[in-house]
N, C-alpha and C positions, 0 to 999 in steps of 0.2 A: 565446539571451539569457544572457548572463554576468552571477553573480549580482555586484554591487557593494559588496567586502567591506570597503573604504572606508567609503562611507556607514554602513553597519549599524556598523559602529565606533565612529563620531562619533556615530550615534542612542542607543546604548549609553550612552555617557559620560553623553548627557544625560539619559536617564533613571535612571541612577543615580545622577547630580547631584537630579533631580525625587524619588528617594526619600529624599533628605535625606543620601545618601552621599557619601563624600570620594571620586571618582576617582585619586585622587591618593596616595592610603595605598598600603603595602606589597602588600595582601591583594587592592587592585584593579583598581593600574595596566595589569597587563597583560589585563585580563577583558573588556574592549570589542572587542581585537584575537582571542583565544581565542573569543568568539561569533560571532563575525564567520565564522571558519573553520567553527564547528560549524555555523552555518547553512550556509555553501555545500555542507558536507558532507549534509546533513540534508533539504536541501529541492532539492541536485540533479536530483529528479525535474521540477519546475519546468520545466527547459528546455528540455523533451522533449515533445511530444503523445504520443497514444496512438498513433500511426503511425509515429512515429520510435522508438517504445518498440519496436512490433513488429517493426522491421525490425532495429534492435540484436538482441533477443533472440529471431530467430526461425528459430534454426538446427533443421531439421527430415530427417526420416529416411522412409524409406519403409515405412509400416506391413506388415508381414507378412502373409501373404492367410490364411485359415483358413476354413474350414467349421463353427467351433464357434460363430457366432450372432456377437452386435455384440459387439465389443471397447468397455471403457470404459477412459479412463485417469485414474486417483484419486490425487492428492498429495494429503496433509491437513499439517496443523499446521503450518505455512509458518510460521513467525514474522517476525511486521514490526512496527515501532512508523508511527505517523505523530503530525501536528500538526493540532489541531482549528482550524479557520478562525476560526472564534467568536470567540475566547478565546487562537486561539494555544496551547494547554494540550495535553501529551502526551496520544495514546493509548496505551495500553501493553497488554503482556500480550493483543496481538492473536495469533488463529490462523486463516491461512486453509486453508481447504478450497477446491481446486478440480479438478472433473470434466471433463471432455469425451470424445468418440466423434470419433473420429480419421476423417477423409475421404481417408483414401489417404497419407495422411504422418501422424509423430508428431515435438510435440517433446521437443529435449533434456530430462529432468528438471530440470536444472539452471537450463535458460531457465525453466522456468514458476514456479520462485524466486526467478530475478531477476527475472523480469517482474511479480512481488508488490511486491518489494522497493524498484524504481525507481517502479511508480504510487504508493507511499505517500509517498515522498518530497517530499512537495508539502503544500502546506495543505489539509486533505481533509476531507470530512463520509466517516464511514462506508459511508451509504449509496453514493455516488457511488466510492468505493475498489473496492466490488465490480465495479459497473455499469463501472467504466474497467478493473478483471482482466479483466473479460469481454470489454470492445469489442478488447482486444489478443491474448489468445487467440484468441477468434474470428479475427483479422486474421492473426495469427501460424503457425495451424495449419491455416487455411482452413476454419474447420470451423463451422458455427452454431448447433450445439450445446453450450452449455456452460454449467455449474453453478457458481458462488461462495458460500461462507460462511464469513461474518467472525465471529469473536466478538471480544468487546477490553472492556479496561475504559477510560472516559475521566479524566482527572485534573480534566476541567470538572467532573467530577460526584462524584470522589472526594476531592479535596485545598481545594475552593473549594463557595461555593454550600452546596447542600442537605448533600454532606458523609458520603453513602451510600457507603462501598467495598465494599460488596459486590455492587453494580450491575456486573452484564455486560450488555452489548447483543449482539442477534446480530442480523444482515443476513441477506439473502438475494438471490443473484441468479441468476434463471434463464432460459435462451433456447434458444432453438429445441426441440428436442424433448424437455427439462429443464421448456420451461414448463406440459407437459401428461402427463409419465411420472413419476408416482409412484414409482415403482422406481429409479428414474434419482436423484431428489431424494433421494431416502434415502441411496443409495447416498452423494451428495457432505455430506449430512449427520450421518450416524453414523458 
């Protein structure tokens, strides 16, 4: 599905006509057509499932065999922004953490940054941002094991509304043997 940066254009105008603005001045003319881009860019994620996500980013390698006990594989601080569904209203100052125990393949580091990167892309609740790292990892790495946490601040709750910026949220998602090893959780949480 290709986003239509057309229409998002024309809806622009009209709601900056609707907030009493001139579309029409210097400062505005061209901001309907500039949004329009930033959305395609922004919400890219959109056109993708979690299955077409992992099959873009699911270039994988053959885990190394060793006798020193389970391998984990730990990225942290991933940084991603998304868009709260609600409100439309940035998240920012997002960090993901994410864990897995590799099943006979690992993947690229790389991939499990973009594969951050593309599920945020979308109109997203927090919660559900973890829960779709997960379902694509999982997919991506064959593995059903794996750990996610989000921290992020929302702009629903620090620009608008109650008005708290000090407010972080943190997520958590865990599967398969993340949802009962304590050790494991720490591990993708510290």
């Amino acid at each position: 599905m290709a986003i239509d940066t057309e229409a998002i254009a024309y809806h622009v105008k009209g709601i900056l006509k609707a907030l009493g603005e001139d579309p029409e001045r210097e400062g505005l003319k061209e901001t309907p057509e500039r949004v329009a881009r930033m959305y395609a860019e922004v919400f890219a994620g959109i056109a993708y499932s979690n299955h077409e996500i992992a099959e873009m980013f699911g270039k994988t390698f053959s885990k190394p065999e060793t006798d020193a006990g389970q391998t984990v594989v730990t990225m942290k601080d991933i940084s991603v922004f998304s868009y709260c569904e609600h409100h439309m209203a940035l998240m920012y100052d997002m960090h993901v953490n994410v864990s897995y125990v590799p099943h006979g393949k690992v993947l690229g580091l790389s991939k499990v940054a973009r594969i951050c990167d593309m599920a945020a892309k979308r109109l997203q609740l927090q919660e559900r941002l973890g829960q779709d790292i997960a379902e694509i990892i999982m997919e991506a790495a064959g593995t059903p094991d794996v750990g996610v946490v989000i921290t992020g601040s929302h702009s629903c709750m620090t620009a608008r509304g109650i008005r708290n910026v000090p407010a972080v949220t943190t997520t958590t998602t865990f599967c398969g043997a993340y949802e009962t090893d304590v050790t494991l959780q720490q591990r993708v949480m510290n």
